[in-house]
C-alpha positions as CSV (number, residue, x, y, z in Angstrom):
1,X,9.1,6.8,17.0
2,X,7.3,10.1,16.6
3,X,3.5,10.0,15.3
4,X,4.5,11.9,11.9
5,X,6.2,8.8,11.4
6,X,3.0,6.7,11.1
7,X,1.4,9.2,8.4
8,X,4.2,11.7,6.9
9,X,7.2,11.2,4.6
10,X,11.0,11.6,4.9
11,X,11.8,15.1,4.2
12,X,13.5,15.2,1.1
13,X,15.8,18.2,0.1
14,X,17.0,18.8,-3.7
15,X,20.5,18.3,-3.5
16,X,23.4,19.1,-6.2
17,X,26.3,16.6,-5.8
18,X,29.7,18.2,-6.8
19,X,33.4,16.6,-7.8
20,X,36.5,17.5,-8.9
21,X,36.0,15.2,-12.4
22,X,39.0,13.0,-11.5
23,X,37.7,11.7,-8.5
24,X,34.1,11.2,-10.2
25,X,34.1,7.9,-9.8
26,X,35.6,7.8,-6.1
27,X,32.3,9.8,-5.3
28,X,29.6,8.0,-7.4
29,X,31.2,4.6,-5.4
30,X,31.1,6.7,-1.9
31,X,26.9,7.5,-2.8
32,X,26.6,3.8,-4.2
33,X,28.3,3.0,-0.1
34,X,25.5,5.6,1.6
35,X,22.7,4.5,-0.6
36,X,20.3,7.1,0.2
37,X,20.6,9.7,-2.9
38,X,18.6,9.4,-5.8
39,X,20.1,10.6,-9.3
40,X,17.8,12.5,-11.0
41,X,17.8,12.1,-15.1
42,X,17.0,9.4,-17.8
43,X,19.8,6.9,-17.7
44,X,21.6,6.7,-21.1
45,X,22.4,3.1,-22.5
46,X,25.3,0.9,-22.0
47,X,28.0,1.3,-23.9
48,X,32.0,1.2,-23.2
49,X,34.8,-1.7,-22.4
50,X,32.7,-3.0,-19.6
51,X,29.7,-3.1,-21.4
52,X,30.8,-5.1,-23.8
53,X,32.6,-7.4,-21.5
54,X,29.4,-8.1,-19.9
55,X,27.5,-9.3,-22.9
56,X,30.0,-11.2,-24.0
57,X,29.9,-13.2,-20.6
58,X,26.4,-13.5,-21.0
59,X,26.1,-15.0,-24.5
60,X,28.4,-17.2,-23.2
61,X,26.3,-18.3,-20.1
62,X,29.4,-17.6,-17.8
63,X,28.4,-14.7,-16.0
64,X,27.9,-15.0,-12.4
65,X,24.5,-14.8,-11.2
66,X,25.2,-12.8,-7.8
67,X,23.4,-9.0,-7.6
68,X,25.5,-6.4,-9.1
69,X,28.5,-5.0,-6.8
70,X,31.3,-2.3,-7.2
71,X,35.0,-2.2,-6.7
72,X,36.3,0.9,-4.5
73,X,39.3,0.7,-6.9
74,X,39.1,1.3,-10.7
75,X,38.7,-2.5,-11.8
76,X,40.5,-4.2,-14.6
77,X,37.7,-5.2,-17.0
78,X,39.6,-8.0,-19.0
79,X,40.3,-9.7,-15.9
80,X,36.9,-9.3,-14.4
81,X,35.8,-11.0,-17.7
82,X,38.4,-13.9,-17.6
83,X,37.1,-14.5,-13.9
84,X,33.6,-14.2,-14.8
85,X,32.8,-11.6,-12.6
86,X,29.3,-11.0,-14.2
87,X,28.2,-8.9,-10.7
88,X,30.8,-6.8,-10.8
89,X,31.1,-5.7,-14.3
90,X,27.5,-5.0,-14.5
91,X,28.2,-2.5,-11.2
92,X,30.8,-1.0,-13.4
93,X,28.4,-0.6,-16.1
94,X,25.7,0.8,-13.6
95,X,28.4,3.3,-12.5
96,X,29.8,4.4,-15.5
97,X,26.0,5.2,-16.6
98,X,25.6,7.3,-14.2
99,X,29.0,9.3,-14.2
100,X,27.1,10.3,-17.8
101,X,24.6,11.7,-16.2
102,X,27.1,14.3,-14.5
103,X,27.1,18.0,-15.9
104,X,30.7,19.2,-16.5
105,X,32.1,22.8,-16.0
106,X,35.4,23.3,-16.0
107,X,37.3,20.5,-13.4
108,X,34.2,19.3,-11.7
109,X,31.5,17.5,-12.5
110,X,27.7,17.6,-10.8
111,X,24.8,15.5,-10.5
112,X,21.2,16.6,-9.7
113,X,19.1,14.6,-7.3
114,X,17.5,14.2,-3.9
115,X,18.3,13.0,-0.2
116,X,16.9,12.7,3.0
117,X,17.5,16.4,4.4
118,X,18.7,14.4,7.8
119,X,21.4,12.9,6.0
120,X,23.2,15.9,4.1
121,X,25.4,16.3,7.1
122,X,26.2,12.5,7.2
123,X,26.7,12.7,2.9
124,X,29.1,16.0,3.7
125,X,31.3,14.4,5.9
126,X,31.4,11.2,3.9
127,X,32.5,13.2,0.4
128,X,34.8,15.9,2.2
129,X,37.7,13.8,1.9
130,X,37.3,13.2,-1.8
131,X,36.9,16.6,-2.3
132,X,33.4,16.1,-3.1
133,X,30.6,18.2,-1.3
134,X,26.4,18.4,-1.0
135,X,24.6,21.5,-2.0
136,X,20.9,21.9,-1.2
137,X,19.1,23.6,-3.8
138,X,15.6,25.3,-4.0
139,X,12.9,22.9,-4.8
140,X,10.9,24.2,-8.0
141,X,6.8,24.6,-7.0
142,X,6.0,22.3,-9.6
143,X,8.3,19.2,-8.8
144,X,7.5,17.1,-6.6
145,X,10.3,15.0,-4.3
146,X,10.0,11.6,-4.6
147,X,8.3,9.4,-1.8
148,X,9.9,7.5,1.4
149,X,8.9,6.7,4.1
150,X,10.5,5.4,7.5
151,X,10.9,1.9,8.2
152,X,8.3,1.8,11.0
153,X,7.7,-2.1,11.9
154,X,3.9,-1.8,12.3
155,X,3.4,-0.7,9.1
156,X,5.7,-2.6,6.7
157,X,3.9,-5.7,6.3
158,X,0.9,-4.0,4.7
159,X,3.2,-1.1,3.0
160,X,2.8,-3.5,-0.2
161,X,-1.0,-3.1,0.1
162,X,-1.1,0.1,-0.8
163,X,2.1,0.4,-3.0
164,X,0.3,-2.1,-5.2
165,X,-2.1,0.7,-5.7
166,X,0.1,3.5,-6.1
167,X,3.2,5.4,-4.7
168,X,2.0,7.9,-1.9
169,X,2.8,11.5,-3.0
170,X,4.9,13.3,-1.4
171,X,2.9,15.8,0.2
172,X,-0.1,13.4,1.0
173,X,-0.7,11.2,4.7
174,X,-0.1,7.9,4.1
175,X,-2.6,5.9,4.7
176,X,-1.2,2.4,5.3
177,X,-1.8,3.0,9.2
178,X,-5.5,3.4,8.2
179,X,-5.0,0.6,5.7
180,X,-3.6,-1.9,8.1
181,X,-6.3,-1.3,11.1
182,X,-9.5,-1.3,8.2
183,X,-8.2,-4.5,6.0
184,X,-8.2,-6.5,9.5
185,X,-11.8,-5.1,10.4
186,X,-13.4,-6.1,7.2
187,X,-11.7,-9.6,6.8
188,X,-12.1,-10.5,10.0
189,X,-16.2,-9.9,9.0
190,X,-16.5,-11.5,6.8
191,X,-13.9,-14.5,8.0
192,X,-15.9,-14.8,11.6
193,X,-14.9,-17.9,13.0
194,X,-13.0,-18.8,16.0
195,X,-11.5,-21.9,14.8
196,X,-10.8,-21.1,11.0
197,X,-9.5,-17.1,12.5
198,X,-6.4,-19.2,15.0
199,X,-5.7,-21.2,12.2
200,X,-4.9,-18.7,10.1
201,X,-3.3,-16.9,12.6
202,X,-1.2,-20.4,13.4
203,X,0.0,-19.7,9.9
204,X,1.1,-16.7,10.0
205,X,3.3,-17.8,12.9
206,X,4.4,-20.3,10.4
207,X,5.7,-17.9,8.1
208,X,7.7,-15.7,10.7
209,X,9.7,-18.3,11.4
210,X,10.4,-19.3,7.8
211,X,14.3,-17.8,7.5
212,X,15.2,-20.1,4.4
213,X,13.2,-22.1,1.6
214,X,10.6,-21.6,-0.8
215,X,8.3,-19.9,1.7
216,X,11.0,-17.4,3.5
217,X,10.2,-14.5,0.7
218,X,6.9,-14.1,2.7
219,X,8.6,-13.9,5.9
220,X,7.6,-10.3,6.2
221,X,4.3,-10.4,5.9
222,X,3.4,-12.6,8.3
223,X,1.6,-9.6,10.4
224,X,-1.0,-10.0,7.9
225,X,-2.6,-13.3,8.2
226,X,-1.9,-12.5,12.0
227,X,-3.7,-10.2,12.7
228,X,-6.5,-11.2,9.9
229,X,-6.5,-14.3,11.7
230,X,-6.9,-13.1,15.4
231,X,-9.6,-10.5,13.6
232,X,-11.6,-14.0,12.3
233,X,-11.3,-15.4,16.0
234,X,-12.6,-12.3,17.5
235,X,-16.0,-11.7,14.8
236,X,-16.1,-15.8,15.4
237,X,-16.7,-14.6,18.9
238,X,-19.3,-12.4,18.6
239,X,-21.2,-14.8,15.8
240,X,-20.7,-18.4,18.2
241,X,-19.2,-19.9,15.0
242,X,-15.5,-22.5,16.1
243,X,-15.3,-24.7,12.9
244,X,-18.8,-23.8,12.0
245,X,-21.9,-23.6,14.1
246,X,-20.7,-26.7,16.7
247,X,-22.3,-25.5,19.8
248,X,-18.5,-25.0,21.4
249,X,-19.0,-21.2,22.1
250,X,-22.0,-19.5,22.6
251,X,-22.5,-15.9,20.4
252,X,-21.8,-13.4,22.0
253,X,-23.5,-10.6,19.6
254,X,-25.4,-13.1,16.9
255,X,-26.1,-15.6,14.9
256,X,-25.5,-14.5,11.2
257,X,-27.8,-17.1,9.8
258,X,-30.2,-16.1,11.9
259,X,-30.0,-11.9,12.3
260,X,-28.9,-11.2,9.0
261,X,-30.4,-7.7,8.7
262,X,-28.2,-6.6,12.5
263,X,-25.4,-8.1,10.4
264,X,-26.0,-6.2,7.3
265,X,-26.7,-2.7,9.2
266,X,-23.6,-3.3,11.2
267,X,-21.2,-3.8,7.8
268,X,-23.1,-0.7,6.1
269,X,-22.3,1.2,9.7
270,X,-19.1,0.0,9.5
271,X,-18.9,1.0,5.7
272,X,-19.7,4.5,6.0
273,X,-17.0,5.2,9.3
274,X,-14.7,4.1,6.8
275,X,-15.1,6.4,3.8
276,X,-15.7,9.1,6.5
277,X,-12.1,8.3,7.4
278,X,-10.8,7.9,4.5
279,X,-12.9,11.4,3.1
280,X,-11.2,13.2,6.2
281,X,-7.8,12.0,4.6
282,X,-8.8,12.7,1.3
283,X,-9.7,16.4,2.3
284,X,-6.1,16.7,3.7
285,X,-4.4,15.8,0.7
286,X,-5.8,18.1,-1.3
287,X,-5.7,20.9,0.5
288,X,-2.1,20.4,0.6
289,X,-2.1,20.0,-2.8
290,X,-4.7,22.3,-4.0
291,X,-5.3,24.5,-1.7
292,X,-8.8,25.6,0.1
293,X,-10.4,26.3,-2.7
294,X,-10.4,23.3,-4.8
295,X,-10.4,21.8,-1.9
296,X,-14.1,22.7,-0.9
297,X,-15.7,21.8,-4.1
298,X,-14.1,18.6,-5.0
299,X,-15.6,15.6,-5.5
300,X,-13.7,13.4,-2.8
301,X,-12.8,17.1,-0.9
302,X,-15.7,19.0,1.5
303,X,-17.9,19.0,-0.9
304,X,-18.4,15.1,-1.2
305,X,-18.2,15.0,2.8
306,X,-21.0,17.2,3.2
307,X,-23.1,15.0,1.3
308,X,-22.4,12.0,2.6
309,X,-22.2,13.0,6.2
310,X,-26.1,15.1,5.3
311,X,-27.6,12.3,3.6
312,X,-26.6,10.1,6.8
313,X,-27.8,12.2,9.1
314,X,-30.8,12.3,7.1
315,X,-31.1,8.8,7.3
316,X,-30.6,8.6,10.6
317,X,-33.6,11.3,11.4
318,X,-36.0,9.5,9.0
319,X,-35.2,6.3,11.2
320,X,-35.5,7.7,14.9
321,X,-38.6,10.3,13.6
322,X,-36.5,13.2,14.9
323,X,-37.3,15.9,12.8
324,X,-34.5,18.8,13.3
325,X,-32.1,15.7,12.7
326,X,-34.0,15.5,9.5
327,X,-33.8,18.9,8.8
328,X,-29.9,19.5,9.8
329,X,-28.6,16.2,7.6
330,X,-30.8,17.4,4.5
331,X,-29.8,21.3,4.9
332,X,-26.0,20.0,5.1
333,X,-26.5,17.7,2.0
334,X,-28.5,20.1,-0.2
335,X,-24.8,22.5,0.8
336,X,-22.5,19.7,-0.1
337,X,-24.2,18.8,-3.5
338,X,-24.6,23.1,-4.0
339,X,-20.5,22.8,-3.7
340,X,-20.5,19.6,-5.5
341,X,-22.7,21.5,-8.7
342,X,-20.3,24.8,-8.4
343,X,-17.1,22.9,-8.7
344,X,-18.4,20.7,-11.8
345,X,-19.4,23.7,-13.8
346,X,-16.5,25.6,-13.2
347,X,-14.7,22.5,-14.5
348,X,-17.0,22.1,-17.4
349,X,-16.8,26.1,-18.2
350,X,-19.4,27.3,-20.5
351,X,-22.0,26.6,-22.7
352,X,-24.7,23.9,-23.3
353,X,-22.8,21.1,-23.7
354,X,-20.8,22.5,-20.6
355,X,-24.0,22.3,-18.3
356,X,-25.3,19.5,-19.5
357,X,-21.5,17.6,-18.5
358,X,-21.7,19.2,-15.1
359,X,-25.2,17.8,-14.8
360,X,-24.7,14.4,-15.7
361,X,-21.3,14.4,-13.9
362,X,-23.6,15.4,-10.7
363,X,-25.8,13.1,-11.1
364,X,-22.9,10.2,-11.4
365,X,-21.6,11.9,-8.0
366,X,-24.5,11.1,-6.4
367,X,-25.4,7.3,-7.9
368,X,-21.4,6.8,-7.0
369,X,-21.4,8.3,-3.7
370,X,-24.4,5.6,-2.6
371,X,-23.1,3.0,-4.6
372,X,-19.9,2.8,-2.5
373,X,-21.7,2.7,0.6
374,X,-24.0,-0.1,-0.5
375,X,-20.5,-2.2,-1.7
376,X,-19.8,-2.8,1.9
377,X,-23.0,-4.6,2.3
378,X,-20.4,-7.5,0.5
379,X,-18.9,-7.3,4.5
380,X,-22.3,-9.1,5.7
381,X,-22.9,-11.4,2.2
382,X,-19.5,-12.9,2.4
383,X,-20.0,-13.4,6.4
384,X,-23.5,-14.8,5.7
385,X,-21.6,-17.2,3.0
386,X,-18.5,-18.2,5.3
387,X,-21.4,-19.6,7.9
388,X,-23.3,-21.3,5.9
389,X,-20.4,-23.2,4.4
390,X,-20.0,-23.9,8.2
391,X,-23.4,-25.3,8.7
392,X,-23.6,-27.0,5.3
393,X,-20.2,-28.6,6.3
394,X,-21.3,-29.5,10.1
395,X,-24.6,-31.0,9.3
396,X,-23.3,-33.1,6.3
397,X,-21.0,-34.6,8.9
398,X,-23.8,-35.0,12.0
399,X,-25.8,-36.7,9.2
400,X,-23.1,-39.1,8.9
401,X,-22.6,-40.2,12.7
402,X,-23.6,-43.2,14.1
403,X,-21.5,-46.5,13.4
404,X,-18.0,-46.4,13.1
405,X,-17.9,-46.3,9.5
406,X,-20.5,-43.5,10.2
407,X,-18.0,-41.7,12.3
408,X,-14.9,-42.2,10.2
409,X,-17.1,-40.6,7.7
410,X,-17.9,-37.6,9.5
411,X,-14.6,-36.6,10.3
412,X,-13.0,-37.1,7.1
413,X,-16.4,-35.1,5.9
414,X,-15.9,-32.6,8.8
415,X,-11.6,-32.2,7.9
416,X,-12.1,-32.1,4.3
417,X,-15.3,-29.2,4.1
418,X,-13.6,-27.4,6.7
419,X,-10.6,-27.1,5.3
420,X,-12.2,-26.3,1.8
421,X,-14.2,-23.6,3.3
422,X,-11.2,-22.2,4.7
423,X,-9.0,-21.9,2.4
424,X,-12.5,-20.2,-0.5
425,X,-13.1,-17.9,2.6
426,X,-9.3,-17.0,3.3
427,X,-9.2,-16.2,-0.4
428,X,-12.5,-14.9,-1.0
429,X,-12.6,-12.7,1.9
430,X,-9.0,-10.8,0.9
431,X,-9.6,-10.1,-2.2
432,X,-12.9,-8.8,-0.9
433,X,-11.4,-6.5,1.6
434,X,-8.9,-5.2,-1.0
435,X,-11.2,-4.2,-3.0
436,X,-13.0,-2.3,-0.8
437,X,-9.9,-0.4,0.2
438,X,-9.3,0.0,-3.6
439,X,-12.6,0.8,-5.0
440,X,-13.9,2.8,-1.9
441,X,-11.4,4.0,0.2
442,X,-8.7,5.1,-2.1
443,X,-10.2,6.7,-4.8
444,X,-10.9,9.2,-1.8
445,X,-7.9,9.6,-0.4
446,X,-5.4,9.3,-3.2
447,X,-5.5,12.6,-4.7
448,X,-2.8,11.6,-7.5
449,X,0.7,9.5,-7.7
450,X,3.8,10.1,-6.3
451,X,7.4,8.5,-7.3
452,X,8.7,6.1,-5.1
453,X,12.1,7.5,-3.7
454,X,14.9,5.0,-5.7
455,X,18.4,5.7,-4.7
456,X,21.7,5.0,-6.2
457,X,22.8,1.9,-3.9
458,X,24.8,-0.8,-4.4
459,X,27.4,-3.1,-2.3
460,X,31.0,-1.9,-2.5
461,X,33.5,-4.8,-2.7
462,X,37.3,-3.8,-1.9
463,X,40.0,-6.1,-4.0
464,X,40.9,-8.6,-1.1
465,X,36.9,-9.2,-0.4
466,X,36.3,-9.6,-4.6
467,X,39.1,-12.4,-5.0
């Protein structure tokens, strides 16, 4: 696996598809087979023998319910109906709606769309024999290819994270590498606790072995409450919390209840690595969509990295007393709001009204730019909470010890809270971290949306494996 992998998409090449128009639908069902070309139009509607047939079977309620599939051989549709062959009239219809999308000239017929540019070769060979062929095309400046990326395993458990966001465009980094290492960072925070973190890490071992059921549709994500899990062990750890504050470890860094303000100075330097991250991404996004230019007085581009990287160091010089630190982080934030106050008024353009957008945009800049590094004070709040459910939970159960109905007491009280305060926290604590990634990190690094690459795929049935 090459590093690009981790970060860049397939290359995509425009392709044009070509046929002699008899054997259109021998090709459409050899692209269906390969499953890695994407038809480019809008679809029109159903219509024809098929889909008629198909409605029919479903007013009845006598379709079957299998996926849609395709017949290498042109099918006969009355006898598809009599057997009920719901799946593989609706591939006919599916097909025959896309043979409409063909453009005709004379005895062929050719479709417009996009492929991996490592499998035109592989799409050559496969439509020679039909008389069919690939042509790459030039890709016009203003379209953009649609979106795929490579199956890496790493990443595909928390690939739904940030599609749930948006689809990744097609000249941007992807940032589910960064997404992946940063969700476990901030949930294991705020979830610090030996005990609760192997649990949840015991379930996610659950779900990877979950094959069939109700439960095997999260199969694939069991990396996620994995890796959140062993993240929760590790901050439990550092804060000497195992089912709450029992005495079974010692901490190794603090005791949250205790050193609050270490706690909250660590999540805001935690905080502010991130969006520096996630700036650096930004800024390559756009100057691969932009250009320099933009680039340097955007927002979320070098001019918003300036500032927050000069009001830092500021920060930081105010805090030590060292003075050229001072002077360097307020020189390079005075620059990056300069940039910040060019690139708003050349958006705003002229006049009054013009000026006084650009100023009140600047100051939201600003108010936004501090207000997103204050959100990840939520890192240390949500930590602070998780541990004093702990300790609420452990001393409501030590207050109950003594006697043996004392003790039976206690550990129901010590199952029960435990359990409660897993399952808020395990809850609380993701949603917490998503929102982060949402609300903070990708509004800098998503520079717009992308289409998510969709190709014309389906399973291809011959007449022996249909009957």
């Amino acid at each position: 696996m090459r590093s690009a992998d981790l970060v860049l998409p397939t290359s995509m090449s425009r392709i044009g598809v070509v046929s002699l128009r008899p054997r259109a639908r021998e090709t459409l069902v050899a692209l269906a087979k390969a499953g890695c070309v994407e038809l480019v139009g809008n679809l029109p509607p159903a219509e024809g023998e098929a889909a008629e047939a198909l409605r029919r079977l479903l007013k009845r309620g006598s379709a079957d319910p299998s996926p849609p599939a395709l017949l290498e051989s042109i099918p006969d549709v009355a006898a598809l109906e009599r057997a009920g062959a719901g799946d593989l009239l609706a591939g006919e219809v599916e097909l025959q709606r896309r043979n409409r999308l063909a453009v005709g000239h004379g005895s062929f017929s050719a479709w417009l769309g996009w492929a991996p540019t490592e499998r035109i070769d592989e799409l050559n060979e496969l439509l020679a024999p039909l008389g069919a062929a690939v042509v790459e095309l030039p890709r016009p400046a203003w379209v953009d290819p649609p979106t795929d990326f490579r199956p890496v395993k790493v990443e595909r458990p928390f690939r739904p994270l940030v599609q749930t966001y948006g689809t990744t465009r097609y000249r941007d980094v992807d940032p589910t590498a960064f997404t992946a290492i940063s969700f476990i960072l901030m949930f294991g925070m705020m979830f610090g606790d030996v005990g609760h973190g192997l649990v949840l890490a015991l379930v996610g071992l659950f779900l990877r072995g979950r094959r069939q059921g109700r439960l095997a549709s999260l199969q694939h994500i069991w990396v996620i409450p994995f890796a959140a899990g062993i993240a929760g062990a590790c901050f439990g750890f550092l804060y000497g919390e195992a089912f709450g504050p029992t005495g079974l470890i010692e901490p190794l860094w603090l005791d949250p209840l205790e050193s609050p303000m270490p706690l909250l100075l660590a999540a805001l330097a935690l905080g502010a690595v991130l969006l520096l991250v996630s700036y650096l991404l930004g800024i390559v996004n756009r100057w691969r969509a932009s250009g320099p230019g933009a680039t340097l007085v955007a927002q979320y581009g070098i001019a918003g990295l300036a500032t927050f990287v000069g009001g830092i160091v500021l920060l930081g010089g105010l805090y030590w007393q060292l003075t050229l630190v001072e002077v360097a982080g307020a020189a390079l934030a005075l620059v990056g709001v300069g940039l910040l106050a060019l690139g708003l008024v050349l958006d705003a353009g002229r006049g009054f009204a013009a000026m006084t957008q650009a100023v009140i945009e600047l100051f939201d800049a600003l108010v936004r730019l501090v207000s997103n590094l204050l959100s990840f004070t939520r890192l240390a709040a949500f930590g602070l909470m998780h541990a004093a459910l702990g300790a609420v939970v452990f001393e409501a159960a030590s207050a109950l010890w003594g006697n043996v109905v004392g003790v039976i007491l206690a550990v129901v009280v010590f199952f029960v809270g435990n359990l409660g305060a897993f399952a808020l926290e395990a809850l609380v604590s993701g949603v917490q971290a998503l929102r982060l990634e949402y609300y903070e990190l990708y509004s800098r690094i998503f520079a717009g949306e992308g289409h998510a690459f969709v190709p014309w795929s389906m399973p291809v049935l011959s007449a022996e494996e249909a009957s």
